[in-house]
N, C-alpha and C positions, 0 to 999 in steps of 0.2 A: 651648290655642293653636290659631289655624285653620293647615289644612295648608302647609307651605309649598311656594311655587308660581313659576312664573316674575312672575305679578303682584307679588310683594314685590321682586322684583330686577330692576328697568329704571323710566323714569320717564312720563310720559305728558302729553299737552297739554292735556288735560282728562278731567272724569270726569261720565259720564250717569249720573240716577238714574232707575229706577223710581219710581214713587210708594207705593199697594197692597200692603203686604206686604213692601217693600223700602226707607222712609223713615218709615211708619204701618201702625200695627196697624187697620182697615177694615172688619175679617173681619166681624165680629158685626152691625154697621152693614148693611153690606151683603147678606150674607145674610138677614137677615129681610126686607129688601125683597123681593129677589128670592126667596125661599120663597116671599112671599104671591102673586110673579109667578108662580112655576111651577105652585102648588098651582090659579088662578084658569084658568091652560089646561088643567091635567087632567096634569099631569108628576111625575114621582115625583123628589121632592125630594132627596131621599140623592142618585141618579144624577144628575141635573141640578148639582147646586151645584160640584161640583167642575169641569164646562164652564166655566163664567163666567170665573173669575177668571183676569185677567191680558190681557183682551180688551177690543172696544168692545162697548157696549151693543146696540148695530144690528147687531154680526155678529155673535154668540152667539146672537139671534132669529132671525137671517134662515138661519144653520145651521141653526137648526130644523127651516124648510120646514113649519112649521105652516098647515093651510092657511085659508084669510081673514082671515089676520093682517096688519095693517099692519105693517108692522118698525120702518118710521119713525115712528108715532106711539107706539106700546109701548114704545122704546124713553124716547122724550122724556117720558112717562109715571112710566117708573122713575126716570131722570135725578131727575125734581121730589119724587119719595117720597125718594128719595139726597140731595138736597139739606136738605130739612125732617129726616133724620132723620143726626143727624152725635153721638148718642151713644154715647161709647166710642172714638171715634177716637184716638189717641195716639197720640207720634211713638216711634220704638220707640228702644229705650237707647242714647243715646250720641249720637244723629241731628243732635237740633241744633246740639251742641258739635260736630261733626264738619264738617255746614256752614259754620257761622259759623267755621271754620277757611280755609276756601278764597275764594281771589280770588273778586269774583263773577262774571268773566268768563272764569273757569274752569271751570264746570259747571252743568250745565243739568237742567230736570227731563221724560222724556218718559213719559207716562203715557196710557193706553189711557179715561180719563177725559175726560167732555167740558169744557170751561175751565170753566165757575161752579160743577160739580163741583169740580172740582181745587182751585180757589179755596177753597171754604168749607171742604173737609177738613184743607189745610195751615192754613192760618187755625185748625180747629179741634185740633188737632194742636201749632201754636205753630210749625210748620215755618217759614222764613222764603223769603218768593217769591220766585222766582229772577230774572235778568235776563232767561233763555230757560227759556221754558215751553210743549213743543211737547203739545198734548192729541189730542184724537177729532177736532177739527174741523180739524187742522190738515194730513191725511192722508184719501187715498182709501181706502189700505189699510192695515187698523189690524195692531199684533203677532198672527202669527208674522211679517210683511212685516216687512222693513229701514228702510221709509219714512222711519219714528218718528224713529229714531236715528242716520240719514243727516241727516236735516234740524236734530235737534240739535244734533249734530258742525257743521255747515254752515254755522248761526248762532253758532255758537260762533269759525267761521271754521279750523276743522280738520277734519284727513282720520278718517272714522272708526278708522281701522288703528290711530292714533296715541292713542284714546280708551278709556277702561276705563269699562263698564257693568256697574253694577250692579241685578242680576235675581231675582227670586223666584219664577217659575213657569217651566215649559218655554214659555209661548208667547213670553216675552220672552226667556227665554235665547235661545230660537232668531233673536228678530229682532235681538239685540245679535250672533250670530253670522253670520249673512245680511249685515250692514253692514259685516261684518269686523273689527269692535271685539274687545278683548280682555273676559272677562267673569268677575264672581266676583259668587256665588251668597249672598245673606239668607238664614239659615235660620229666623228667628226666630218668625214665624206656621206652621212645617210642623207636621202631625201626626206626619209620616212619613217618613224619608229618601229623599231627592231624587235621581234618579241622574244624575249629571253627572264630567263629568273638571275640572270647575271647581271652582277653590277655592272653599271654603265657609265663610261668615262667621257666628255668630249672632248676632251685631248690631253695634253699634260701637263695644263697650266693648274697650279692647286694640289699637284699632290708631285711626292718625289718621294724614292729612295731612303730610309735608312740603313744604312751596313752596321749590323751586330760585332761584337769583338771575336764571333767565331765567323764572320763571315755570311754568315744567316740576313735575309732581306725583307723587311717590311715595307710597306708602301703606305705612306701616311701622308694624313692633308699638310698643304703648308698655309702661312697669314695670306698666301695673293688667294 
């Protein structure tokens, strides 16, 4: 059972997701992309791969400070390798029934992905699209920034405070915290134990959705 938290005991107006490791498994997909990026600049791949995730494409490169690199074309480069290569992607246990549980103008997807990305992985996944789908181009500044998940909340037409985000790596933790959203942690894709004060889920067998008669969402265990 995941730990209990104040998240299980109050209700919330909406709920943001991650995409990456926090709705689909990715990992394997992505990383060989980006191996074949980092090996073709001369990067030691072990060290590099763990940077990437949970970010945009444009600013994991332009961090680099690689020099006569365009950021913006290398980046839109990988996007088209990510997109032609979407095997293995799957939505991870429990994901879809857990969606197709909630209003659909009750939760949004904010993802560090650019949209025809985003697009083809739910799609490849079976994730079902959401009504707000805030991606890379939607944002100047991509997670760890609050951007993301202020502008979810926003079109969702709620205060982030009142929003629970769901997060898989520390850049997104941090930008669901920056927003002032409340947040619980996927552990599903980790190697490794994550260090957070945040409740920690491994996927979303066990717990589901309540919808209140105003609409309002709790997230409570279920008997599996």
């Amino acid at each position: 059972m995941p730990n209990a938290t104040p998240v299980f005991d109050r209700s919330f107006s909406a709920f943001l997701f991650d995409m990456d490791g926090t709705l689909i498994n990715s990992i394997a997909a992505a990383e060989r992309v980006w191996s074949r990026w980092a090996l073709k600049h001369g990067l030691d791949v072990a060290t590099f791969l763990p940077m990437m995730h949970g970010k945009r494409g444009i600013d994991t490169i332009t961090q680099l400070g690689l020099p006569g690199v365009d950021a913006e074309a290398e980046a839109l480069e990988v996007e088209r390798q990510e997109i032609e290569d979407v095997e293995g992607v799957v939505a991870l246990p429990g994901a879809v029934a857990f969606l197709t549980a909630l209003p659909r103008d009750r939760w949004a997807i904010v993802t560090s992905a650019p949209v025809a990305l985003a697009r083809r992985r739910l799609a490849a996944a079976g994730i079902p699209l959401p009504d707000v789908l805030v991606t890379a181009e939607d944002v100047t500044k991509g997670k760890p920034a609050p951007d993301g998940y202020k502008l979810g909340a926003a079109r969702l037409g709620f205060d982030p405070a009142d929003c629970l985000v769901f997060e898989d790596v520390p850049a997104g933790i941090l930008a669901g915290e920056s927003a002032g959203a409340n947040v619980a942690v996927i552990t599903a894709t980790h190697d490794h134990p994550i260090e957070t004060g945040h409740p920690q889920l491994a996927n979303y067998l066990g717990v589901a959705p309540v919808v209140g008669a105003d609409g309002a969402l709790q997230l409570a265990y279920t008997a599996g």
